[in-house]
C-alpha positions as CSV (number, residue, x, y, z in Angstrom):
1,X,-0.2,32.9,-6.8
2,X,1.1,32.7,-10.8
3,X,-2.2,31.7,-11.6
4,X,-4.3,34.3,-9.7
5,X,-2.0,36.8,-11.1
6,X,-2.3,35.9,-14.7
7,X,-5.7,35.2,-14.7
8,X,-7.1,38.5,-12.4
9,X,-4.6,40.3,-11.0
10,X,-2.7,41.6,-14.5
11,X,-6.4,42.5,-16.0
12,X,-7.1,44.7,-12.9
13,X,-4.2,47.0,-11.9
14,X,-5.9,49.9,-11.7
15,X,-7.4,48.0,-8.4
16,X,-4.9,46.9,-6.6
17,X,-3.9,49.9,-4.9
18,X,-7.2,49.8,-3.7
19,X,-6.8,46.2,-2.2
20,X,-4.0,47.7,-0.3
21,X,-5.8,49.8,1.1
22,X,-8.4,47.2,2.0
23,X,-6.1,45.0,3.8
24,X,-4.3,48.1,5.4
25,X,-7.9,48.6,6.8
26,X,-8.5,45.1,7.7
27,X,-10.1,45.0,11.4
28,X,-7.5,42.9,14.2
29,X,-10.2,42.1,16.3
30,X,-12.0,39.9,14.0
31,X,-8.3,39.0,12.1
32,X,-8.4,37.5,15.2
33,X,-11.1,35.8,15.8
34,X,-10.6,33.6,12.0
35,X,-7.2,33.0,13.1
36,X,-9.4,31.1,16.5
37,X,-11.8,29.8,14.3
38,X,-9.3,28.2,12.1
39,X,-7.7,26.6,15.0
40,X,-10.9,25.1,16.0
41,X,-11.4,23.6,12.4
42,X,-8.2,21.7,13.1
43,X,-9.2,20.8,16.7
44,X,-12.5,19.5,14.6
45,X,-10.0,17.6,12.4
46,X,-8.7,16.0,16.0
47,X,-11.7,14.6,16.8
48,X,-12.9,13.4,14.2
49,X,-9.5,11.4,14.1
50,X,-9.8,10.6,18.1
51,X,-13.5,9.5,17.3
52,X,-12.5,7.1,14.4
53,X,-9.7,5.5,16.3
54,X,-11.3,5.6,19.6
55,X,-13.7,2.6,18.4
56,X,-10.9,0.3,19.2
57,X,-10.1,2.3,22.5
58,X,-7.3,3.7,21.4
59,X,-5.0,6.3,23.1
60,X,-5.4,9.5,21.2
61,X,-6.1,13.1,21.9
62,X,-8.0,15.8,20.1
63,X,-4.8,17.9,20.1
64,X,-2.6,15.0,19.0
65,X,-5.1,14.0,16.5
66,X,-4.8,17.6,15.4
67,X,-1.3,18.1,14.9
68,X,-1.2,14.4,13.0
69,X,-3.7,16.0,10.7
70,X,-1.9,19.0,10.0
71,X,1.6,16.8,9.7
72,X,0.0,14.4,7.6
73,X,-1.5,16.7,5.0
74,X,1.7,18.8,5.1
75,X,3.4,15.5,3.5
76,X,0.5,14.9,1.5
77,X,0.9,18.4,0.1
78,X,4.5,18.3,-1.0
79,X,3.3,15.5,-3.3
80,X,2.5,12.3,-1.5
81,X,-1.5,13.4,-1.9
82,X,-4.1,11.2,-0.9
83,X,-2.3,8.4,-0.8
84,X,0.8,10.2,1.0
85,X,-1.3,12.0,3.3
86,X,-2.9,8.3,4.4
87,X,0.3,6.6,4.5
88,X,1.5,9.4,7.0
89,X,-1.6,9.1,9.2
90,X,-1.1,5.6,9.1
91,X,2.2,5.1,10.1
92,X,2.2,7.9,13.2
93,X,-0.8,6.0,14.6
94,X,0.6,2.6,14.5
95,X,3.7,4.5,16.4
96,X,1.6,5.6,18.9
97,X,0.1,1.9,19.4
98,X,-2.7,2.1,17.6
99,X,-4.1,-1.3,16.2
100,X,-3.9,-1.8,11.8
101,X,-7.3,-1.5,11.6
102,X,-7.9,1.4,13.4
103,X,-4.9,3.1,11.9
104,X,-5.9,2.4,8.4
105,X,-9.4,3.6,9.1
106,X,-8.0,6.8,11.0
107,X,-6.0,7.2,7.2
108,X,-8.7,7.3,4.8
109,X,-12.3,7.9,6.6
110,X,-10.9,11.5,7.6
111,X,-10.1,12.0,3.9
112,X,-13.8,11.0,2.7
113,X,-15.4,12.5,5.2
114,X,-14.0,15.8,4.6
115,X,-14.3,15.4,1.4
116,X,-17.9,13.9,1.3
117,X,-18.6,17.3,3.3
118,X,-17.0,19.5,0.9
119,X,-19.2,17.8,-2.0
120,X,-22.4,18.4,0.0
121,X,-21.4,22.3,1.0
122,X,-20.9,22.4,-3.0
123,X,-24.0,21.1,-4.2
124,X,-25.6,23.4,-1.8
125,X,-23.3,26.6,-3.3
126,X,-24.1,25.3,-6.5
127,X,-28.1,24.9,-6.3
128,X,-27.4,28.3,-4.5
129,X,-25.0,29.9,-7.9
130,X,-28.1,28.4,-10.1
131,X,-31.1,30.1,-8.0
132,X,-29.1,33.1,-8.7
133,X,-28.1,32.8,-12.4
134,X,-24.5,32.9,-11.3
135,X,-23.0,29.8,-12.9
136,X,-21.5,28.5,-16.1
137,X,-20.9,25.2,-17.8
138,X,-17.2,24.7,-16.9
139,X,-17.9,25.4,-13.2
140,X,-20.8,22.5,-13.5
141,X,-18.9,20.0,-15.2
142,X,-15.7,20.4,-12.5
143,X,-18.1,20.0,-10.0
144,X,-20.0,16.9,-11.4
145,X,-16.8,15.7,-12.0
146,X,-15.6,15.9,-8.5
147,X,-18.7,14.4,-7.3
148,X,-18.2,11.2,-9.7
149,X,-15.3,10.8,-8.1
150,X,-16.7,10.6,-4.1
151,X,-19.0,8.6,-5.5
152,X,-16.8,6.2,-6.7
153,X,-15.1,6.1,-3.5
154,X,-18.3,5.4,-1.4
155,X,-19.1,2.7,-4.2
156,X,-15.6,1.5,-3.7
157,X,-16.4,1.1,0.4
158,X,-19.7,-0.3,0.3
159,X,-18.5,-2.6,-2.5
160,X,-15.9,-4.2,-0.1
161,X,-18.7,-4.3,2.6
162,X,-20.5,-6.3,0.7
163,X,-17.8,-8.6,-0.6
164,X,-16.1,-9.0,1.9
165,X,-15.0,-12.4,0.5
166,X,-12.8,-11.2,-1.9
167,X,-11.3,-8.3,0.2
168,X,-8.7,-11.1,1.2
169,X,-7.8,-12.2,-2.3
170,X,-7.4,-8.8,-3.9
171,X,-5.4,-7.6,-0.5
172,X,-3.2,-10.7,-1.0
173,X,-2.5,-9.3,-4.8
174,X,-1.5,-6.0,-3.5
175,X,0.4,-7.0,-0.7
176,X,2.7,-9.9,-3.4
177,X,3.1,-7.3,-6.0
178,X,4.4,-4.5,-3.0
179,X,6.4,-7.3,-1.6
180,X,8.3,-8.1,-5.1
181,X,8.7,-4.5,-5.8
182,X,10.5,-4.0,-2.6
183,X,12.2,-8.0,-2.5
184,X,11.0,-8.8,0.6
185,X,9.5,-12.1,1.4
186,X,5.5,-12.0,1.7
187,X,3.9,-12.3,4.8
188,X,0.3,-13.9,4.4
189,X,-0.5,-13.9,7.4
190,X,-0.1,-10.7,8.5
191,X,-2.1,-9.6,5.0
192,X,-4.9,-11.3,6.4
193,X,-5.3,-10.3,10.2
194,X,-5.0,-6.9,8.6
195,X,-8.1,-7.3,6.4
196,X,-9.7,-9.1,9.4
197,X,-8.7,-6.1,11.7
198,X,-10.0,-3.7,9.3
199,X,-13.2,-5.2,8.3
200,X,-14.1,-5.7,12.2
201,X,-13.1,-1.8,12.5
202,X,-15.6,-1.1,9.9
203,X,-18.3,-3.0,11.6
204,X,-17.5,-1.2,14.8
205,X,-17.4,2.2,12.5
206,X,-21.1,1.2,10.9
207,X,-22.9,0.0,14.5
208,X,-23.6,3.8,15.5
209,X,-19.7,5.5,15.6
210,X,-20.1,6.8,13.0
211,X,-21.5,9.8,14.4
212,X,-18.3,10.9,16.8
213,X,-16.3,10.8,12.8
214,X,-19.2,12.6,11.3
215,X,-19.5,15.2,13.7
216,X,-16.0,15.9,13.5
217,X,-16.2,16.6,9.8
218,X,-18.9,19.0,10.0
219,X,-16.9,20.8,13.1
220,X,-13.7,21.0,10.9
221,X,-15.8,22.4,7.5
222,X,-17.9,24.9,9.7
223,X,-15.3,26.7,11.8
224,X,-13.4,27.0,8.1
225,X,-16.2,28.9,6.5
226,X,-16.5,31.1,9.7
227,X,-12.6,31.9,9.2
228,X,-13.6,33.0,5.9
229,X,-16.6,34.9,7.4
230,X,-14.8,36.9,10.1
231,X,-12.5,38.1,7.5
232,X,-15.4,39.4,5.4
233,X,-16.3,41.4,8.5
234,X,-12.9,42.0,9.2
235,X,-12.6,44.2,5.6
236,X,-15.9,45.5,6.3
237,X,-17.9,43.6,4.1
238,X,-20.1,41.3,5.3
239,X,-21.8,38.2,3.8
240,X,-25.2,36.4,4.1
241,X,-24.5,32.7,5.0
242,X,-26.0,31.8,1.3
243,X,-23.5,33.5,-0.4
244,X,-20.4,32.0,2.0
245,X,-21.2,28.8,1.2
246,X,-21.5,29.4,-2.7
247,X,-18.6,30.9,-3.3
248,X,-16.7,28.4,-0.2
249,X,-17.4,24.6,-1.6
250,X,-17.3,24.5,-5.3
251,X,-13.6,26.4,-5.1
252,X,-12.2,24.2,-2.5
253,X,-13.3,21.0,-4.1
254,X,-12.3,21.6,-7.5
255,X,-8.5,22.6,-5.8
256,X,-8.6,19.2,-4.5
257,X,-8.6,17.6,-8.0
258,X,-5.9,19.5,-9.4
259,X,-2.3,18.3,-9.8
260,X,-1.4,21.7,-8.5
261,X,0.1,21.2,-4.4
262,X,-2.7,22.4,-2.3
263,X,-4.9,23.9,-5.5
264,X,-2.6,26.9,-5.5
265,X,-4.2,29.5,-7.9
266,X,-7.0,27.2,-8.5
267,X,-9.1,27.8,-5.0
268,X,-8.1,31.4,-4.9
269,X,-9.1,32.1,-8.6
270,X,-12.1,30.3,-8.4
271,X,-13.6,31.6,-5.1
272,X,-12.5,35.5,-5.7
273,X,-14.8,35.2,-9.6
274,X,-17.4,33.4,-7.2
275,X,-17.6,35.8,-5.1
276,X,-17.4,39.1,-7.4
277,X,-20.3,37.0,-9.2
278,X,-22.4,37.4,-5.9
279,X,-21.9,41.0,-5.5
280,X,-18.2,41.2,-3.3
281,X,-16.0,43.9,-4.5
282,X,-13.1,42.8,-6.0
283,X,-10.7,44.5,-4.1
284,X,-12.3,43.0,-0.8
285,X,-12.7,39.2,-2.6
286,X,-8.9,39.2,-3.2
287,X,-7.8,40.8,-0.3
288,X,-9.8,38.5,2.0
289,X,-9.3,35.2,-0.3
290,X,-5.4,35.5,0.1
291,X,-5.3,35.6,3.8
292,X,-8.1,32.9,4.0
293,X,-5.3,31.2,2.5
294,X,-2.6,32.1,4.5
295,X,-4.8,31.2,7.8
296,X,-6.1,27.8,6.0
297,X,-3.3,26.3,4.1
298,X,0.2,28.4,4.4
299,X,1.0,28.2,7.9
300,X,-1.2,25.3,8.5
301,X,1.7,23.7,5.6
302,X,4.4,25.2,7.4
303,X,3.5,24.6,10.4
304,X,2.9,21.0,9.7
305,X,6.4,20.5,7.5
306,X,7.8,21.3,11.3
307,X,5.9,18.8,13.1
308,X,7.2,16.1,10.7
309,X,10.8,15.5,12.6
310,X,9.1,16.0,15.6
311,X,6.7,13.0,15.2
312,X,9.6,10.8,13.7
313,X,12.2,11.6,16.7
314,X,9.1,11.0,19.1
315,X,7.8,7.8,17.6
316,X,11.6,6.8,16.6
317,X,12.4,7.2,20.4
């Protein structure tokens, strides 16, 4: 919020009463339906966890798959990030019975699919911003920059899927150095069923279910854009699908790379100067960014800071 206001709010008093006025106007019915379709994005986030577990026939629900998602990145928000948000998803799966490999593929193939999505919406917005004439060099760069960096995870994946012959030795470095920095004894053989379990997950993954994952992914990004786009109607001001999706990935991407929790002041910034760039009022961009926000990350956060004793009391029970 500090950033927003520094950067676009201070400049442009003179509008904010009218942005109060927006949001005073704002129309319930389709406040509303983004509230739903956000919902939905989460219960896209559910399958696409049920789907990648469910290769290994393992119990878990769309709903529960859901409300792991929303606990995990809750935790991963407060400043565990990726790694946090993983390590969260991880454990409450392997609570529930879920197998190593299955629970450590249910971690991080969420996290780059989603991801992997976002980059492709952005290149879209971006080819989109330079049909237009609406970009600039630093927006370029962050982007290119952001797409290195899924690319180095996908070269990272299909480097270990075809090496699989050293995925054991480098596990079994990780797993010594974690075991002397927390003086326990070292257990090799559990380091290497895991790399077994996991390598046989990601065959099962790669022999056609990949689409369940995939599918989920695309459910999760879509129903987010069309909170975003019921809001636009909601203030009056609708958008053509071309513009939504320019001023949607590039902004949520580049949040993703800051140290900032959640991208706070980064997304909002960035999508309310996309947006004014295409032609959106700026009274309706802010007005409509910051509850965006609130429907997509605050009390998604929230909410999911709640679930966390809930999950450790159930799976501690």
């Amino acid at each position: 919020m500090l950033g927003l206001s520094l950067y676009l709010l201070l400049p442009q008093l003179a509008r904010i009463e009218h942005a109060l006025r927006v949001a005073a106007t704002l129309r319930v019915p389709f406040i509303a339906l983004s509230l739903g379709a956000q919902i939905l994005s989460y219960l896209g986030s559910g399958y696409l966890l049920r789907a990648v577990v469910r290769q290994r026939a393992q119990p878990v629900s769309v709903l529960e798959g859901a409300l792991v998602t929303i606990g995990a990145n809750s935790v991963g928000t407060l400043g565990g990030g990726v790694l946090g948000t993983a390590g969260m998803t991880y454990l409450w799966l392997r609570r529930r019975g879920v197998s190593r490999g299955a629970a450590g593929l249910g971690g991080w193939i969420p996290i780059f699919l989603n991801d992997a999505m976002l980059a492709l919406i952005s290149l879209i917005g971006l080819l989109t911003l330079i049909l237009l004439k609406k970009f600039s060099s630093i927006l370029v760069l962050g982007l290119t920059i952001a797409v290195l960096i899924l690319a180095g995870g996908l070269g990272a994946l299909l480097w270990s899927l075809t090496h699989r012959e050293k995925m054991t030795p480098i596990a079994t470095a990780i797993a010594r150095f974690a075991a002397r920095f927390r003086r326990k004894a070292y257990d090799r053989h559990s380091t290497e069923a895991t790399v077994g379990r996991l390598l046989e997950a990601w065959d099962t993954l790669l022999q056609g279910g990949w689409r369940g994952p995939a599918t989920g992914a695309a459910l999760n990004a879509g129903f987010d854009m069309l909170t975003l786009a019921f809001l636009f109607l909601a203030a009056g001001h609708g958008v053509s699908l071309l513009v939504l999706v320019a001023g949607y990935g590039v902004p949520q991407l580049l949040g993703k790379l800051t140290v900032i929790l959640g991208g706070i002041g980064v997304v909002e910034t960035t999508m309310v100067g996309l947006y004014g760039a295409l032609g959106v009022p700026l009274s309706i961009s802010v007005v409509v960014v910051l509850v965006y926000r609130l429907f997509s990350f605050w009390l998604p956060t929230l909410a999911g800071i709640a679930l966390v004793p809930y999950f450790e009391q159930r799976t501690n029970a």
